[in-house]
N, CA, C and O atoms as a GROMACS GRO file, in nm:
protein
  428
    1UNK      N    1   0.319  -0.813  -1.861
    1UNK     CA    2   0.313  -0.956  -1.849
    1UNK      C    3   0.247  -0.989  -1.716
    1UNK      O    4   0.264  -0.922  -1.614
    2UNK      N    5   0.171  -1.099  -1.724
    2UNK     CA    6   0.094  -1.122  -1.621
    2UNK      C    7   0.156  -1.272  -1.564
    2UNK      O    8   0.195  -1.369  -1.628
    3UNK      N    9   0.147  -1.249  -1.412
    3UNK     CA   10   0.234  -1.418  -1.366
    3UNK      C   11   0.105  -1.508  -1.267
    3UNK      O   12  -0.008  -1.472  -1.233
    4UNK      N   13   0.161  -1.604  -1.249
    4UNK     CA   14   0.092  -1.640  -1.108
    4UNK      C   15   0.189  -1.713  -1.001
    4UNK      O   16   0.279  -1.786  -1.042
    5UNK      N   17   0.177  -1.702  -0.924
    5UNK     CA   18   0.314  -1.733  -0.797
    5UNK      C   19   0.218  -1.794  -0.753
    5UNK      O   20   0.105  -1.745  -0.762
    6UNK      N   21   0.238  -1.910  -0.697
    6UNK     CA   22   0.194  -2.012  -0.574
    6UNK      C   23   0.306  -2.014  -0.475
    6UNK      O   24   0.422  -2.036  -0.509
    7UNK      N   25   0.262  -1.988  -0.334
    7UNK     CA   26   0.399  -1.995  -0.260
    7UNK      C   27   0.282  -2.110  -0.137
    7UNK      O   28   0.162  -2.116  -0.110
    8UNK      N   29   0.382  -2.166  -0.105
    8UNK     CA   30   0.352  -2.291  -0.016
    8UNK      C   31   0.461  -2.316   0.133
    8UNK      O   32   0.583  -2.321   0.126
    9UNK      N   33   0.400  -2.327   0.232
    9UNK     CA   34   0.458  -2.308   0.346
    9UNK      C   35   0.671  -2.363   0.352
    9UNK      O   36   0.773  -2.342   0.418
   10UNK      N   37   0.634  -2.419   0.265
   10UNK     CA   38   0.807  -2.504   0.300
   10UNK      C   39   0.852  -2.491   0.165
   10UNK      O   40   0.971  -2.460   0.161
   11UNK      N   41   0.801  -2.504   0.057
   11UNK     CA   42   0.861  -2.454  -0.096
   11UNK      C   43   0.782  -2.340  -0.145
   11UNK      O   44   0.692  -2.272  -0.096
   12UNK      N   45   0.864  -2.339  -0.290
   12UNK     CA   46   0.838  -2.192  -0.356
   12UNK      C   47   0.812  -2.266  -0.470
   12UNK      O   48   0.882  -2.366  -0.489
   13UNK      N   49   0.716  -2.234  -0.558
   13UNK     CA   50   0.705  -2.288  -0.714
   13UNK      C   51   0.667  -2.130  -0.783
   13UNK      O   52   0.634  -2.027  -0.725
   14UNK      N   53   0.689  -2.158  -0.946
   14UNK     CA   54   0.629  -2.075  -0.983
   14UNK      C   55   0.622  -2.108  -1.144
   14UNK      O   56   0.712  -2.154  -1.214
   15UNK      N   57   0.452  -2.060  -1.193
   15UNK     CA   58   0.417  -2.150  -1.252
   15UNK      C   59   0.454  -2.044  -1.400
   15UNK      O   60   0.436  -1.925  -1.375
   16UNK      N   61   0.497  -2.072  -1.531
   16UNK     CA   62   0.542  -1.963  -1.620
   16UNK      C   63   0.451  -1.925  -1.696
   16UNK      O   64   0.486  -1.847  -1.784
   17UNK      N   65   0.299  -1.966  -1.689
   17UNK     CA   66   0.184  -1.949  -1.784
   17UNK      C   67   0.174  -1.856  -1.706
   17UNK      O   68   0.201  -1.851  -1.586
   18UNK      N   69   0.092  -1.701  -1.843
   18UNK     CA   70   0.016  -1.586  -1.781
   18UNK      C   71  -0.126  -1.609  -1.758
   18UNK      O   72  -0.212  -1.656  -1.832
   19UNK      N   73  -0.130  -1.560  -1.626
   19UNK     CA   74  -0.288  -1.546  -1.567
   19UNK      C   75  -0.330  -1.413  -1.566
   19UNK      O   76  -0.258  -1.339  -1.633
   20UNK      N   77  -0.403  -1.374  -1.523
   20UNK     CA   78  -0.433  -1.291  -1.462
   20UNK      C   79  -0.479  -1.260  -1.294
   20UNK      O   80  -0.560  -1.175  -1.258
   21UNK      N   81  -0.409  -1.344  -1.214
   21UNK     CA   82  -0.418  -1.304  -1.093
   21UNK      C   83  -0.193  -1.318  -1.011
   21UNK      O   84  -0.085  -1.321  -1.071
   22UNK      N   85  -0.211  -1.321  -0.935
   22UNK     CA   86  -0.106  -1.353  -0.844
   22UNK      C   87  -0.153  -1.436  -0.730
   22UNK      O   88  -0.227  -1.396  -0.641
   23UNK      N   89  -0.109  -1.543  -0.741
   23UNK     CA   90  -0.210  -1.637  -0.614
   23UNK      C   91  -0.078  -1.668  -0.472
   23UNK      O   92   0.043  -1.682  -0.493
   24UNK      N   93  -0.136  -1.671  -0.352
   24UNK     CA   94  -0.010  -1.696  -0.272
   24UNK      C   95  -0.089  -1.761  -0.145
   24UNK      O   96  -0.190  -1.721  -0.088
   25UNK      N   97  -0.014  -1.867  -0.121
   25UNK     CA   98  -0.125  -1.975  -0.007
   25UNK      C   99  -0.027  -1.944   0.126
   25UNK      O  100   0.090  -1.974   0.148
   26UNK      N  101  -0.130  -1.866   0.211
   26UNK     CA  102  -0.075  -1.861   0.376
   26UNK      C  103  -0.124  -1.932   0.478
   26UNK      O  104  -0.196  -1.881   0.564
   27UNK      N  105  -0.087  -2.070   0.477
   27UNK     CA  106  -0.101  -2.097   0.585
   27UNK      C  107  -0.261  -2.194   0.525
   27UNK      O  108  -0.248  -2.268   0.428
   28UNK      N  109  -0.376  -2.183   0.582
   28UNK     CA  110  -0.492  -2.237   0.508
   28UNK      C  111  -0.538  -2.101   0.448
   28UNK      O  112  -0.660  -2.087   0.443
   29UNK      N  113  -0.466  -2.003   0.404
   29UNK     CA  114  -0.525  -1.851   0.331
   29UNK      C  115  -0.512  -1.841   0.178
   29UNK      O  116  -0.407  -1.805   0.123
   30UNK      N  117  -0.582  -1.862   0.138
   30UNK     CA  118  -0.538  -1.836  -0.023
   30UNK      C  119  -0.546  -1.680  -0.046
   30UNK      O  120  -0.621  -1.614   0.025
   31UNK      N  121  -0.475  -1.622  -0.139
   31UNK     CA  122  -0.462  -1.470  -0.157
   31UNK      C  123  -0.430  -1.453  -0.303
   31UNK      O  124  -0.338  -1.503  -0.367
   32UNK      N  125  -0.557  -1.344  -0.356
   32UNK     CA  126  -0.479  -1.318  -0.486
   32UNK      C  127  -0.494  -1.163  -0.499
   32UNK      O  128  -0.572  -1.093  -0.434
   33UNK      N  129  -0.392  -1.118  -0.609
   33UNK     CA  130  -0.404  -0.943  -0.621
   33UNK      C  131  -0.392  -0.920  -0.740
   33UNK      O  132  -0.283  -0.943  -0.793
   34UNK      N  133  -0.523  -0.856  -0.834
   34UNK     CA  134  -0.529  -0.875  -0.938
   34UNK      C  135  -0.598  -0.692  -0.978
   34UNK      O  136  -0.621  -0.607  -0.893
   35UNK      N  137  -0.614  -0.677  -1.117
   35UNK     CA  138  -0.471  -0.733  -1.208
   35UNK      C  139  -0.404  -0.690  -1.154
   35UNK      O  140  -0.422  -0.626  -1.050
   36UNK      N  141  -0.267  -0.723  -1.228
   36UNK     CA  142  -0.104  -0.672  -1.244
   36UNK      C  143  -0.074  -0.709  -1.315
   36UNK      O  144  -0.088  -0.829  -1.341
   37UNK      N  145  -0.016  -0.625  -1.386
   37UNK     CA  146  -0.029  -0.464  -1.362
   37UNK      C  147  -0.154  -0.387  -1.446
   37UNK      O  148  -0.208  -0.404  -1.555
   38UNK      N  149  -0.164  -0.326  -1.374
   38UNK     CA  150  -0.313  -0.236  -1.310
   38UNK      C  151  -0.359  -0.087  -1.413
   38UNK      O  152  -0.478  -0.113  -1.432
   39UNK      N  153  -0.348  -0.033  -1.442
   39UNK     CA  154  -0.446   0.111  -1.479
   39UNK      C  155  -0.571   0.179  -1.391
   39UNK      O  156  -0.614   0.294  -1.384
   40UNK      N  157  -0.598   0.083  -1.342
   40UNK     CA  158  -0.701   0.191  -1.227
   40UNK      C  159  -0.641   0.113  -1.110
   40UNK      O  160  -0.526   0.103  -1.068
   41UNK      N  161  -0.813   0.037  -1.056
   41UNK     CA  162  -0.809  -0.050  -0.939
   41UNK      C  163  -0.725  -0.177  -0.881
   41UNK      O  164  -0.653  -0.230  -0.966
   42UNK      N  165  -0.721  -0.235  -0.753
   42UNK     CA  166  -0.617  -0.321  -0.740
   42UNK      C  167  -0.730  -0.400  -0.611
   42UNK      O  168  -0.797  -0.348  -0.522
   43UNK      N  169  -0.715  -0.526  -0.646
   43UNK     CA  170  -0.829  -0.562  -0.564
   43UNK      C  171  -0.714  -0.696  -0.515
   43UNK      O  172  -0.620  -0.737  -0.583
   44UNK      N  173  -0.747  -0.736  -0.406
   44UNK     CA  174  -0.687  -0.863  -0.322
   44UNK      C  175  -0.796  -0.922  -0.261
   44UNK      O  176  -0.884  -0.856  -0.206
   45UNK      N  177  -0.796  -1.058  -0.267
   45UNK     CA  178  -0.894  -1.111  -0.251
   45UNK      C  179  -0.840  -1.224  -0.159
   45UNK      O  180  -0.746  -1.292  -0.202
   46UNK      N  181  -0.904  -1.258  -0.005
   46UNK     CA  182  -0.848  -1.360   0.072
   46UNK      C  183  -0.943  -1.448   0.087
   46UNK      O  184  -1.022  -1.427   0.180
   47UNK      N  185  -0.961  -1.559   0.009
   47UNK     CA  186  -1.000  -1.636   0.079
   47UNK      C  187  -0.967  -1.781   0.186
   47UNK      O  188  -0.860  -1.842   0.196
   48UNK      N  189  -1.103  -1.810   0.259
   48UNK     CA  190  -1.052  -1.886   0.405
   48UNK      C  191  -1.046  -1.823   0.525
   48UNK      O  192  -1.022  -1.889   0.626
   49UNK      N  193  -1.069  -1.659   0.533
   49UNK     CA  194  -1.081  -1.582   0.658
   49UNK      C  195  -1.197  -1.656   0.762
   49UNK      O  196  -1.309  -1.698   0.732
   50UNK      N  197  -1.143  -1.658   0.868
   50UNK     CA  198  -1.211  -1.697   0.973
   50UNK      C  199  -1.270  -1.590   1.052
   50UNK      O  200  -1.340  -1.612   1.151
   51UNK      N  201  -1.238  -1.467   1.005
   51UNK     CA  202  -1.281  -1.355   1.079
   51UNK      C  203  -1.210  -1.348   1.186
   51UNK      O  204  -1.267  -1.248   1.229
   52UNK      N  205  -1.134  -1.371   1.264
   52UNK     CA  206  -1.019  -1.419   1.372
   52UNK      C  207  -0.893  -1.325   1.351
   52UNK      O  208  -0.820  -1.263   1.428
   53UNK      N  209  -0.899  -1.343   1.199
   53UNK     CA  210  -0.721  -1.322   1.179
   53UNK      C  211  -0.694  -1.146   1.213
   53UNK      O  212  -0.775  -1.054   1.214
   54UNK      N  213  -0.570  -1.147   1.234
   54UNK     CA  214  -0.515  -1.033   1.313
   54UNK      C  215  -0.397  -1.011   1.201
   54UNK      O  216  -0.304  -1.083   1.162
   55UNK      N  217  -0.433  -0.907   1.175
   55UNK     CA  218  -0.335  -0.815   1.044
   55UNK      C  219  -0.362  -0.678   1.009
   55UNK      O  220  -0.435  -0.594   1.060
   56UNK      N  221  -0.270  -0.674   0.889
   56UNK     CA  222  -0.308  -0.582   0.796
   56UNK      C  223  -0.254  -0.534   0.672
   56UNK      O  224  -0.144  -0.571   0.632
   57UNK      N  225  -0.349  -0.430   0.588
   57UNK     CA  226  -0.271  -0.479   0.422
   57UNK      C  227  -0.188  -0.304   0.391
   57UNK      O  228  -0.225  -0.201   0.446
   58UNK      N  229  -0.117  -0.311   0.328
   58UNK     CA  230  -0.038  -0.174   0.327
   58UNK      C  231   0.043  -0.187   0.203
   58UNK      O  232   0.127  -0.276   0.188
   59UNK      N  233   0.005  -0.065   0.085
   59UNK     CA  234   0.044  -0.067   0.020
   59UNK      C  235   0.133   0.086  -0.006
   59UNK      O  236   0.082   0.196   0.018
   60UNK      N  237   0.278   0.068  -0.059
   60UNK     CA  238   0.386   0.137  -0.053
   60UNK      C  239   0.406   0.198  -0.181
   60UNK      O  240   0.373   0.132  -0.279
   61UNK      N  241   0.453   0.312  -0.197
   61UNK     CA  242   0.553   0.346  -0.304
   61UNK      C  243   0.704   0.292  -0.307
   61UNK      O  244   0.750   0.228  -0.213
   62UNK      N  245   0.782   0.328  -0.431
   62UNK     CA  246   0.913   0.239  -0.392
   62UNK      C  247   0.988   0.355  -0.286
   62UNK      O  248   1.109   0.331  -0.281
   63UNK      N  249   0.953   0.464  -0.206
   63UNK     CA  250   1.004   0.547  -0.079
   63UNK      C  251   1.007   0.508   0.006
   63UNK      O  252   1.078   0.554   0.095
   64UNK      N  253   0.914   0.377   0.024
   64UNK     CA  254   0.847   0.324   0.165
   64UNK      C  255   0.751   0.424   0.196
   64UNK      O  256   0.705   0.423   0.310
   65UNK      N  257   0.716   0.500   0.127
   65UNK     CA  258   0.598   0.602   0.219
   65UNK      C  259   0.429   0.524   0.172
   65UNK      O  260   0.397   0.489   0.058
   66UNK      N  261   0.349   0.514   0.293
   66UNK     CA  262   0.244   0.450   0.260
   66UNK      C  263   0.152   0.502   0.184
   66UNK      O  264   0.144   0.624   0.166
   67UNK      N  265   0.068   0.413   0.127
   67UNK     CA  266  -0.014   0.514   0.054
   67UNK      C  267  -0.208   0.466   0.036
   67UNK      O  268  -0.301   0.504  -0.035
   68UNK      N  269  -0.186   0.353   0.162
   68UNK     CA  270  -0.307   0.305   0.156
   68UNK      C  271  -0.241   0.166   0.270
   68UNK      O  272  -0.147   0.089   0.256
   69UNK      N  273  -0.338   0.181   0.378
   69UNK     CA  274  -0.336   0.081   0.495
   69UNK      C  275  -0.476   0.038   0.592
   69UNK      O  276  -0.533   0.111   0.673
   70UNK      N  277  -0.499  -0.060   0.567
   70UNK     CA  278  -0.625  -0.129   0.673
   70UNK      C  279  -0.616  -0.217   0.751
   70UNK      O  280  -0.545  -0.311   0.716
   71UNK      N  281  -0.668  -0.224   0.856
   71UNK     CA  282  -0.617  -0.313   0.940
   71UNK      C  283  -0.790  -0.424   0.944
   71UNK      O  284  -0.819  -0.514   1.022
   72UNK      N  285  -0.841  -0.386   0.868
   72UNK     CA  286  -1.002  -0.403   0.852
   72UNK      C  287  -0.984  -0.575   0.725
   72UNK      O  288  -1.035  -0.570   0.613
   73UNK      N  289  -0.928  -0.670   0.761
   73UNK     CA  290  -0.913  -0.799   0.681
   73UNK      C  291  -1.077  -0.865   0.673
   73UNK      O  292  -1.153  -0.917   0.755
   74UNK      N  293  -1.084  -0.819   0.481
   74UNK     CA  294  -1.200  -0.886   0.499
   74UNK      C  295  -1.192  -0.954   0.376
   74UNK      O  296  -1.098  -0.917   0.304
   75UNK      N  297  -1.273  -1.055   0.327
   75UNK     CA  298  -1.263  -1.122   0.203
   75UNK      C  299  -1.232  -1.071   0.066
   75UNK      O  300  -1.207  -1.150  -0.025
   76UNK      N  301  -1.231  -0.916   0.045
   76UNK     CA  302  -1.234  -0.864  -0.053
   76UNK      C  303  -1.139  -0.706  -0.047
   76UNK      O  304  -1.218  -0.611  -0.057
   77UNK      N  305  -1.032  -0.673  -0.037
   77UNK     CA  306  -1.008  -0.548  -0.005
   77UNK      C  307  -0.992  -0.494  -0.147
   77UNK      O  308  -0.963  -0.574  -0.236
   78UNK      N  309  -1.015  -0.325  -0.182
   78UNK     CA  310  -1.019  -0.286  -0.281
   78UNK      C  311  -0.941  -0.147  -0.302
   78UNK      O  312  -1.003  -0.051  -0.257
   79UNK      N  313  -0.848  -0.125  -0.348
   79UNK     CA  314  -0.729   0.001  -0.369
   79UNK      C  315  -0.774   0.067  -0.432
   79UNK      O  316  -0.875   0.023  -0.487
   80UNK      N  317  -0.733   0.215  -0.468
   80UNK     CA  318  -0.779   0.267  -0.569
   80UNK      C  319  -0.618   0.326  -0.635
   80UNK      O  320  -0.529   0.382  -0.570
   81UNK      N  321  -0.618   0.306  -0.722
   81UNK     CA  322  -0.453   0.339  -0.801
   81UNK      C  323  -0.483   0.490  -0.894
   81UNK      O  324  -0.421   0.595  -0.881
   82UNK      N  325  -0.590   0.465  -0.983
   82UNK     CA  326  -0.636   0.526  -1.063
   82UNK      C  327  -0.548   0.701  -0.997
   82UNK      O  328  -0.496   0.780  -1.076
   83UNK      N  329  -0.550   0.714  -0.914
   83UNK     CA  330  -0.487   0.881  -0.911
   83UNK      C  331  -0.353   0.879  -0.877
   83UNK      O  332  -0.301   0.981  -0.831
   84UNK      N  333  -0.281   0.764  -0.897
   84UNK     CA  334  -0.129   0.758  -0.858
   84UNK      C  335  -0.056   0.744  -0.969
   84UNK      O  336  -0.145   0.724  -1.051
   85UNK      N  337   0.073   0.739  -1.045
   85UNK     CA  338   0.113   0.737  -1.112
   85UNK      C  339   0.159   0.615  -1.147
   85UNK      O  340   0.153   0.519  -1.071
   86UNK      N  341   0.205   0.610  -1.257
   86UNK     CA  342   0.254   0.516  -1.346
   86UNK      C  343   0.390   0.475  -1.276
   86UNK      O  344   0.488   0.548  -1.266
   87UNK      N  345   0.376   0.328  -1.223
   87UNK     CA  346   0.505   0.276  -1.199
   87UNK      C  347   0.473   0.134  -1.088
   87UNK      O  348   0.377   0.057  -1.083
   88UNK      N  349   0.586   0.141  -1.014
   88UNK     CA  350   0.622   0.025  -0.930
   88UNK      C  351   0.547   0.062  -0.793
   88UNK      O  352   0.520   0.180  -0.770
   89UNK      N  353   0.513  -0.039  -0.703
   89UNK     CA  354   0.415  -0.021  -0.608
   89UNK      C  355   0.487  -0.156  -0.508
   89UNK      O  356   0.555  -0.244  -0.559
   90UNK      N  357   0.459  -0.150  -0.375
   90UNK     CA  358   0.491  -0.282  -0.278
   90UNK      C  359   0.359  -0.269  -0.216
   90UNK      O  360   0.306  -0.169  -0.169
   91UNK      N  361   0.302  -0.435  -0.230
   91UNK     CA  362   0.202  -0.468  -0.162
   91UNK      C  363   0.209  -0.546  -0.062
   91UNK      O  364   0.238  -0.664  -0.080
   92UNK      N  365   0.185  -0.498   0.058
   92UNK     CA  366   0.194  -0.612   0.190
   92UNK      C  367   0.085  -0.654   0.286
   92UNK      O  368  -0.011  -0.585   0.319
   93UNK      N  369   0.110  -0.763   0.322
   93UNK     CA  370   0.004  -0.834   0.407
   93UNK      C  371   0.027  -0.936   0.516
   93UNK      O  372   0.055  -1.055   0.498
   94UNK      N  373   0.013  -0.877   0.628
   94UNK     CA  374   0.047  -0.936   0.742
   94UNK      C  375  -0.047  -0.991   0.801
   94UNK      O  376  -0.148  -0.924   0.815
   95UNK      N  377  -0.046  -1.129   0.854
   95UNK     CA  378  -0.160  -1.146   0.906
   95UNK      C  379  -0.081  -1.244   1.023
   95UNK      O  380   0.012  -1.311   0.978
   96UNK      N  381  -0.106  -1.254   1.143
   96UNK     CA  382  -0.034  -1.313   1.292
   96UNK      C  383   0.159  -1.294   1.266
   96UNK      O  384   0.214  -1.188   1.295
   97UNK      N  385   0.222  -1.394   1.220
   97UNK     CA  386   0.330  -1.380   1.219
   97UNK      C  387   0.391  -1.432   1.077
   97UNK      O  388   0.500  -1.488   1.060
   98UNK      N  389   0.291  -1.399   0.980
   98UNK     CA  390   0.301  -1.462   0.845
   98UNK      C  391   0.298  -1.306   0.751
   98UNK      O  392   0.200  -1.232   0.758
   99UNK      N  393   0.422  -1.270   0.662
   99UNK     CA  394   0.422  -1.151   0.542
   99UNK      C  395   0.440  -1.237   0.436
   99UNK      O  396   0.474  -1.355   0.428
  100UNK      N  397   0.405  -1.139   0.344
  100UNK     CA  398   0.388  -1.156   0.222
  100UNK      C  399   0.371  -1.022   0.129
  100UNK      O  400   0.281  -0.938   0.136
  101UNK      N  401   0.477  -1.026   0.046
  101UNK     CA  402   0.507  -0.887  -0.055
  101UNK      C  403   0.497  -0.900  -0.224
  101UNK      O  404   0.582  -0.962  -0.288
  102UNK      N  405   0.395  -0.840  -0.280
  102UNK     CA  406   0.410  -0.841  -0.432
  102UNK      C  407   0.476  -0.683  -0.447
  102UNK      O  408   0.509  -0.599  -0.364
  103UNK      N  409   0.479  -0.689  -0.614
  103UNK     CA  410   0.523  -0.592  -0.663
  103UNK      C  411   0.399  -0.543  -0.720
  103UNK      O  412   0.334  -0.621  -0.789
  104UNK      N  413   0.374  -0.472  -0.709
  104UNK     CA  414   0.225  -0.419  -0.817
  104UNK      C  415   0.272  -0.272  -0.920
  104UNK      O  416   0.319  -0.164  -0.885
  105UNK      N  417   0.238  -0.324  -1.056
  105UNK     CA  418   0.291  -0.250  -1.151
  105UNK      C  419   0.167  -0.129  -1.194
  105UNK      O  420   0.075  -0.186  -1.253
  106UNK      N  421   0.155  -0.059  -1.187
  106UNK     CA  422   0.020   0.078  -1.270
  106UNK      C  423   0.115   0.145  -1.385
  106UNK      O  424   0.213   0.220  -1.390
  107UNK      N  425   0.037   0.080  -1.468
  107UNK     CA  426   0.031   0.159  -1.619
  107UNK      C  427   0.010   0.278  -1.614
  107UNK      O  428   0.003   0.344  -1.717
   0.00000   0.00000   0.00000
């Protein structure tokens, strides 16, 4: 099943039609991480970068052990899943003093 989350600085909505992205607004940052759930690739897409911003994206197994981290924020970052297994994943993204965590599912 595919969702889309809008999260907004002071509320939380969430909308029950399937999309195909996950959308999440930081601040003036829009962010989406698509698909999910996945079979190969996992792409996040920020737009509104000012080139400024100070972060980074890190994606987890459910161990906490990392398994992909950049500190390189650019309009388009791109994962590769395809050689990991089938299951549950934590996706994070920090950028100044603002997180944000999906779940990312691989078929």
């Amino acid at each position: 099943m595919l969702r889309q989350l809008i999260v907004y600085k002071s509320a939380q909505s969430t909308n029950p039609e399937t999309t195909d992205t996950t959308k999440t607004y930081m601040s003036e940052l829009q962010v989406s991480v698509y698909p999910n759930p996945t079979v190969g690739n996992l792409e996040m897409k920020i737009s509104n970068l000012s080139g400024s911003e100070q972060g980074y994206v890190v994606l987890y197994d459910l161990n906490g052990k990392p398994l992909f981290r950049t500190e390189d924020l650019k309009p388009v970052i791109k994962m590769e899943l395809e050689s990991k297994p089938a299951g549950s994943y934590i996706l994070q993204l920090v950028i100044g003093d603002q997180r944000k965590e999906w779940r990312v599912v691989k078929e």
